[in-house]
N, C-alpha and C positions, 0 to 999 in steps of 0.2 A: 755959216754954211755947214752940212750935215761932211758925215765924214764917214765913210765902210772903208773894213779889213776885207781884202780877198786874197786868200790862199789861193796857191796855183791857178797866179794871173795870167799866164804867159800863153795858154792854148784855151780852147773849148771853149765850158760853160763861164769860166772865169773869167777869159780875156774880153768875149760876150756882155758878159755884167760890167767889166771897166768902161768899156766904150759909152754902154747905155748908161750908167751913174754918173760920168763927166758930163757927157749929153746933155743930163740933165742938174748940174751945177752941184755934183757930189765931188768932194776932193775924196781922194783916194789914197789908202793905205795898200801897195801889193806888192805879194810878194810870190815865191820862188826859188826854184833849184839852178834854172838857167841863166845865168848872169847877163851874156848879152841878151836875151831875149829880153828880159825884163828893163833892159837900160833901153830897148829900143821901143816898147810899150810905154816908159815914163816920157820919155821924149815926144812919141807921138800924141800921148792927153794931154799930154802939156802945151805943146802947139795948136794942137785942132781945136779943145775945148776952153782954153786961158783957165783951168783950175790949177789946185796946189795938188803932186803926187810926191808921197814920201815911196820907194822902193826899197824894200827891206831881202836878200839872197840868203835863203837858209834852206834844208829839208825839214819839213814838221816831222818826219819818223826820231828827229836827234832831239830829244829834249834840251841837252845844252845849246843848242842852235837857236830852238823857239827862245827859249829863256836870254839869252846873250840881245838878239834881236830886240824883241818885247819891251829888256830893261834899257834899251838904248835909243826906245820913245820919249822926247820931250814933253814938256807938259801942253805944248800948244795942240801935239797931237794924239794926246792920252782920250779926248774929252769922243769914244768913239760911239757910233750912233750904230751902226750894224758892224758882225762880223760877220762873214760871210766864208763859210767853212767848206771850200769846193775844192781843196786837192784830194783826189783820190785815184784810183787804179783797178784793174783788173789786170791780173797776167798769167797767162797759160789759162787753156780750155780744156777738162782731162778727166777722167773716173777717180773719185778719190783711190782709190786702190794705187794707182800710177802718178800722184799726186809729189810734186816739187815742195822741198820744205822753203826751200829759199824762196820758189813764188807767194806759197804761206804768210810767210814773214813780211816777206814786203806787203802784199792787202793789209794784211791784219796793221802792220806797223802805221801804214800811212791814211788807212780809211777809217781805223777806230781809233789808235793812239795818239794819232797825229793831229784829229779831230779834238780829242780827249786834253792833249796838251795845251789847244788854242784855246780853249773853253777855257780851260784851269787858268790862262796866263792873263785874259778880256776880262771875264767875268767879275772879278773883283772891280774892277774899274769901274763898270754898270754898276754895280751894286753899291757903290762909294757915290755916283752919281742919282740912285732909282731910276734911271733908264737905259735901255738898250734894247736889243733884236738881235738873237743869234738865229741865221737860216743858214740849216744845214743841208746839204747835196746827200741826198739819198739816191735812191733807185729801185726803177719795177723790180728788182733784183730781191728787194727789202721787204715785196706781197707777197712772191711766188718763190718758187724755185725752178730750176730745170737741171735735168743730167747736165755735168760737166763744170757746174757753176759753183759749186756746194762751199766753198772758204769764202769766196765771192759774195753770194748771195747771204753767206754768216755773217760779213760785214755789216751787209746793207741793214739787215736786219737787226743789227744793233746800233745802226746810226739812229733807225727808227725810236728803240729801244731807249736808248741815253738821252732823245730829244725828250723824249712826254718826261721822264722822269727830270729831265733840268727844267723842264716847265713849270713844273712842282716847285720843284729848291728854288727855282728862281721867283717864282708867283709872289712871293710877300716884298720884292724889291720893284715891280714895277717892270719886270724884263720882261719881252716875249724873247716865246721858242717855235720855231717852225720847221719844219722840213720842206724840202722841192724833190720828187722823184720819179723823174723821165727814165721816159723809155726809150726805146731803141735812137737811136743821135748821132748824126754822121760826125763827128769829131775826129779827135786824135784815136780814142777809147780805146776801138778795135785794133789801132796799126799798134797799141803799146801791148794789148792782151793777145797779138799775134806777134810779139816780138818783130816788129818790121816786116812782117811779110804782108806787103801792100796787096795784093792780089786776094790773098783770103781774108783781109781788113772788107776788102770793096763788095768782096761775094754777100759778105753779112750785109747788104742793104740791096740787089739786085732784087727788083721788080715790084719795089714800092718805093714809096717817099717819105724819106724818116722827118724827125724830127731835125732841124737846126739847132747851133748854139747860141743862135738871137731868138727865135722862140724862147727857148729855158729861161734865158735871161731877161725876156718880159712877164714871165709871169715872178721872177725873182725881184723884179724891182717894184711888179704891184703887189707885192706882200710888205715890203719895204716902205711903202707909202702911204699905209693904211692909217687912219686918225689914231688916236693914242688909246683910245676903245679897245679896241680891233684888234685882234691876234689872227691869222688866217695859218691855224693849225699845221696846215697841210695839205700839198697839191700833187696830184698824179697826172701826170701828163703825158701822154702818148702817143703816137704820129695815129692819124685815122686808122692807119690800115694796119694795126696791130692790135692786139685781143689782150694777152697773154707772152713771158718772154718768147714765146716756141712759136704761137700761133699769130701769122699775118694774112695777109691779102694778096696776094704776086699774082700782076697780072701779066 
């Protein structure tokens, strides 16, 4: 039986991808910052679906955290078929001029080095086996830019960035690299990138129909299931009625 890592299981696109990879007789490696959340996602793939979940509680920003975790996989569950690298953030919306360093930190920590860490910690493993799939969670953030997004959309743009070049390093072992990156997505996203302010979370999807995080997580699992040929580079996905991060459809 196949077996994916997924960072930040416990909401969104992540918790999405869990459901759909049990579904369909994937055991699952996931993980996370929230302890009970994630106690009560293992619990529920485990009853709904009859597969195996290992849950692992760390933040990917702490490298001692990934690495403590990572080294405390047994061998039954080393032999991993995708990692699926979806913890990530937005937080504060602002002119760099008025720009948080602390929000700084945290994007950059959790979307690129956090990213960066899991890569460094799977990778060898793939490579010790000649197989794997790292798909990474990008974002329209990672084509475009828009006023107010600019560390944000720096991230995404180097999710992008890090993926084609581990494509490369990985090409002679057998591994694919891919990206997924949606666009606008009713999720948690907004309520974390408005600091809990529910009201202006909800305004950013008034008068279209975004994206879901069962959408994302089908076209993440048909990247996943491609013959052993097949690498599907990368997908941009975004609800109809959006152009562009700025330009939508509101009717």
């Amino acid at each position: 039986m196949s077996i994916i890592l997924i960072t930040g299981a416990t909401s969104g696109f992540g918790e999405a991808a869990a459901h759909l990879f049990a579904k369909n007789n994937w055991n699952l490696i996931i993980t996370g910052r929230r302890k009970e959340r994630l106690e009560k996602l293992e619990n529920d793939l485990k009853s709904i679906y009859k597969i195996e979940v290992l849950s692992l509680c760390f933040d990917v920003q702490n490298l001692n955290e990934v690495q403590a975790a990572i080294n405390s996989i047994n061998d039954d569950w080393k032999n991993i078929d995708v990692l699926l690298n979806n913890a990530g953030l937005a937080v504060g919306r602002g002119p760099i001029q008025e720009g948080s360093y602390e929000d700084w930190n945290q994007m950059i920590d959790t979307n690129v080095k956090g990213l960066l860490y899991m890569t460094r910690e799977i990778s060898p493993l793939m490579v010790a086996r000649k197989k794997g799939h790292i798909i990474n969670v990008g974002s329209l953030a990672g084509w475009d830019t828009y006023g107010g997004g600019n560390v944000y959309c720096g991230t995404k743009h180097a999710v992008r960035a890090i993926s084609r070049s581990s494509r490369i390093d990985l090409l002679p072992y057998n591994i694919k690299v891919s990206v997924i990156s949606p666009g606008a997505a009713e999720t948690e996203f907004s309520v974390v990138r408005f600091k809990g302010d529910q009201q202006k979370a909800d305004s950013m999807y008034e008068g279209y129909l975004p994206l879901k995080a069962e959408d994302v997580a089908e076209s993440i699992y048909f990247m996943a299931i491609q013959p052993a040929h097949v690498n599907i580079e990368e997908i941009l996905i975004l609800p109809t009625a959006q152009a562009t991060p700025t330009i939508t459809h509101k009717k």
